[in-house]
N, C-alpha and C positions, 0 to 999 in steps of 0.2 A: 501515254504521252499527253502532256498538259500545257494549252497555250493560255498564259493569265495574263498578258501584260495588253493596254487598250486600244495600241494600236496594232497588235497582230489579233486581239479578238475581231475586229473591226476589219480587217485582211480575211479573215478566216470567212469572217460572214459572207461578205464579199465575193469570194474567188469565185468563179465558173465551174475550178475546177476542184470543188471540196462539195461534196453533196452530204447531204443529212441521210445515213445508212435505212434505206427503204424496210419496213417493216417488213413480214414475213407474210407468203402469198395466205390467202383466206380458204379457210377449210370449210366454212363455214358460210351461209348466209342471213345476215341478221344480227349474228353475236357481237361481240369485242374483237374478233380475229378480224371478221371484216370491216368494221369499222379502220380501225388502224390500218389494212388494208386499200384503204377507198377513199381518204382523207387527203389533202392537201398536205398535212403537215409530216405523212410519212412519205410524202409520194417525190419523186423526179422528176427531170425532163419534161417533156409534153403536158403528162399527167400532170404532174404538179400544177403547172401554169391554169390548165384547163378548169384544174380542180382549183385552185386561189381563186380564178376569178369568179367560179359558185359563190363562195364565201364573200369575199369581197360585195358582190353583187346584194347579198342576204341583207347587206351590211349596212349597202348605201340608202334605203329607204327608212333607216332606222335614223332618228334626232337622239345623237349622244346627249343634251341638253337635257330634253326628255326623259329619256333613260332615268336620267341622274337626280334630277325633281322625283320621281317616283317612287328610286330607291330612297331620296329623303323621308319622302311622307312615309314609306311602310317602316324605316327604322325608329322615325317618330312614334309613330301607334302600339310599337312593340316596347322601347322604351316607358311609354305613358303605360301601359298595361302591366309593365314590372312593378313599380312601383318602388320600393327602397329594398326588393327581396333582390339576393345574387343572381347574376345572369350570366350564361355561356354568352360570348359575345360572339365564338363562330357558329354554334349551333343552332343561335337563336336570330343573326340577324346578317352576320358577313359571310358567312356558306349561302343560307335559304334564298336571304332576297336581292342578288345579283343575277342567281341563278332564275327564279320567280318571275324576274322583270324580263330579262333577256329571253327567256326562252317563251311568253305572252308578246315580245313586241316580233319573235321569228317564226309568229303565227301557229305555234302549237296549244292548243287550249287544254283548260283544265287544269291541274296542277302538277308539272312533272315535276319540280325539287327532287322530290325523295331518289326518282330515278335518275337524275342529272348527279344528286349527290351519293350515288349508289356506281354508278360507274365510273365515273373519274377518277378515282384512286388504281383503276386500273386500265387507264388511257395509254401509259407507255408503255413502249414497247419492253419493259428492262423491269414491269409491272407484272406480276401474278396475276392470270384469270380465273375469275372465280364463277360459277354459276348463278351467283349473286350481281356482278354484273354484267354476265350473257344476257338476262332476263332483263337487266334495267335497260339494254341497248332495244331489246326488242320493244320493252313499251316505250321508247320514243320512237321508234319507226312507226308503230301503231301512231302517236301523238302524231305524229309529222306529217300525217297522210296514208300510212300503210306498205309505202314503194321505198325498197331498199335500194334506190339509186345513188347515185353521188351527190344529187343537188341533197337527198335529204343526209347525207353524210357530211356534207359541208353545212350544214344546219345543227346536226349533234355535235361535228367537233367543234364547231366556235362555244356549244356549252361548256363542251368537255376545257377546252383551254380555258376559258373564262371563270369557270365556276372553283375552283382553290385558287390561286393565283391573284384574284381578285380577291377573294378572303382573307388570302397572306397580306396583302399590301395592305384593306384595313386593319389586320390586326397589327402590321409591322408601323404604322403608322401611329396607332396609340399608345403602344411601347413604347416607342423613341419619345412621344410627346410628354410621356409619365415620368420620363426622365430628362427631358430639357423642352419643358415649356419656352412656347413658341408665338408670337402673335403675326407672325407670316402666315400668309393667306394659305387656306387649304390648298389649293394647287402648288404652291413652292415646297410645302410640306410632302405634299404626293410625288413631286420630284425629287426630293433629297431622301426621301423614303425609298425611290426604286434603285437610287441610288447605294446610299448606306447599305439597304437590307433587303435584297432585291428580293422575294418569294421564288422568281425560277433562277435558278443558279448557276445551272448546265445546260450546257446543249453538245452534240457529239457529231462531227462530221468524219466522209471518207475520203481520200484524195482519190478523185479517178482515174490517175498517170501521175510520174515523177513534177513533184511541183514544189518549190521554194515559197511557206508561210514565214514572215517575219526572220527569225533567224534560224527555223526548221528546215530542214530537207526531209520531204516526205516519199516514201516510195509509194506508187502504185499499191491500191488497198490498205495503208495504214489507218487506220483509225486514231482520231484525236478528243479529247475533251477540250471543250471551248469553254474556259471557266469566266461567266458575265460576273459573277461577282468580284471575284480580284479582279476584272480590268476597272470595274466600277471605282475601284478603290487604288488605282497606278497615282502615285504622287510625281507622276511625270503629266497629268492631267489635271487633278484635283487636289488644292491647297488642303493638307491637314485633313487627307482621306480619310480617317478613324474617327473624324467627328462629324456628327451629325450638327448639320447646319444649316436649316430650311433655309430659303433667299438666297443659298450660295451664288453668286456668278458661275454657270457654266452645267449647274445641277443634269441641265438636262441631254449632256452631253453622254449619259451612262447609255450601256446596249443591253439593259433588261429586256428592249423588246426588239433586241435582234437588231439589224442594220443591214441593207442588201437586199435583193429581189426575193428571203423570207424574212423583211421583218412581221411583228407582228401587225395584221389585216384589223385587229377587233379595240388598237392601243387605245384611240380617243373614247369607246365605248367604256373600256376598262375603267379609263379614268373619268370620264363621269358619275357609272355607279360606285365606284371608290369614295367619289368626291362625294355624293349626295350623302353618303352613309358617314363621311369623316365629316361632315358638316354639321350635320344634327348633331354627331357624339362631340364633337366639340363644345357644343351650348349647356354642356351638362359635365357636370365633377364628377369621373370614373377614376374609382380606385381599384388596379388590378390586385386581383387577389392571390391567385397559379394561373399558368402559363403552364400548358404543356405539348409537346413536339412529339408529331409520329413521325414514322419511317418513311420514304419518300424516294424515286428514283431521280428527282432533278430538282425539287424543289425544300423552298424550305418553308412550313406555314403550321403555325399551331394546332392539333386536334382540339385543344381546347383553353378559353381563355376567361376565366372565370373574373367576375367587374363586378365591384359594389357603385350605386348609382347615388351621389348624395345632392 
């Protein structure tokens, strides 16, 4: 069962009585089981709240501004070191350095990319574990301090959400702009982008008793898909949903980052390193080359997006 339309995805977020189906208890201490396990974003009730406001808290010492200047200059220096040879544009700059930034300013030193970009693909729960990212969970518990607690769990999941998600939206933002050049400011851009072509597309909730979403009746334990992208795109909302239109009126009306006591905690972070890295590429004539798309439980974001720089 599928609720697409924007204002029962926005009910759905909403309700009290629609929960996000609690990952599965942890076998394990240290892996990807307990991660998912120990996280805000699998958890309920109590937990949840207790466990947001970790994150949250991770959060508020950090200057999105900041952020966002940083991730300009390192997209800059990688750019300048290309030179006019082809470039992965996730591999080399919209995967590594959101994650790079973000995870130096939430005080783990050293360089975890590789492990940030090593378990993330298998963050959801509807996600294959692999030994490959058991191990990368472990060396950020190592990075983080050593203590497998929830504070440093709510410190790995804001990588774990930020780091694809944040790479879809630059790359879904270059895309669109290759095809309808824009001279709307990066930010209106970044809004019609989460809009248009959001990177997370799903989210799934449970009803925990007989409850009435929009025009569903739900019994106790049904499970639902909350699809952000078609509400993104309800022409009951948005003039001429199919087209991308930076500066729209209303852009930022869409619920890519959720809406309700789980929106997304890390949104103005996201869109700063977004921003800083759509800035720099901006100033420069990319021509993509392939585009290509892997498999994914909720999201949509290219493995790989190969750019000539002229």
């Amino acid at each position: 069962m599928r609720i697409t339309t924007h204002a029962g995805v926005r009910a759905a977020l909403s309700s009290p009585h629609l929960e996000v189906p609690p990952a599965a208890p942890a076998d394990d201490t240290g892996g990807m089981r307990w991660l998912r396990a120990t996280v805000a974003r699998f958890s309920t009730g109590r937990a949840h709240r207790r466990r947001r406001r970790l994150a949250t808290d991770a959060l508020a010492d950090i200057d999105a501004a900041t952020l966002g200047r940083g991730a300009g200059a390192r997209a800059g220096e990688i750019l300048a070191g290309a030179g006019d040879r082809p470039l992965d544009l996730m591999s080399r700059i919209a995967l590594p350095v959101p994650a790079q930034l973000l995870a130096r300013a939430l005080g783990m030193p050293g360089d975890v990319t590789g492990a940030v970009l090593a378990a993330a693909p298998a963050y959801h729960p509807r996600s294959e574990i692999t030994p490959v990212a058991d191990e990368a969970v472990a060396a950020l518990i190592r990075a983080a301090g050593g203590v497998a607690d929830e504070r440093t769990a709510a410190r790995i999941g804001l990588l774990m959400q930020a780091a694809e998600a944040t790479a879809g939206l630059v790359a879904h933002a270059v895309l669109a702009l290759g095809h309808q050049p824009s001279a709307a400011s990066t930010p209106a851009v970044l809004a019609e982008t989460l809009r248009y072509d959001p990177p997370v597309r799903l989210t799934r909730r449970r009803a925990t008793g007989p409850v009435r979403c929009g025009h569903l009746d739900l019994a106790a334990g049904t499970e639902v898909e909350v699809d952000l992208a078609a509400a993104n795109r309800d022409g009951a909302v948005f003039d001429h949903p199919g087209r991308f239109d930076p500066g729209r009126a209303g852009a930022d009306r869409h619920v890519t980052f959720g809406a309700g006591p789980r929106s997304c905690p890390g949104a103005a972070h996201a869109r700063a390193l977004a921003g800083g890295i759509v800035d720099v590429l901006r100033t420069r004539r990319l021509e993509v080359d392939t585009v290509r798309y892997g498999a994914a439980a909720n999201l949509r974001v290219p493995a790989s997006l190969m750019v000539r720089i002229r």
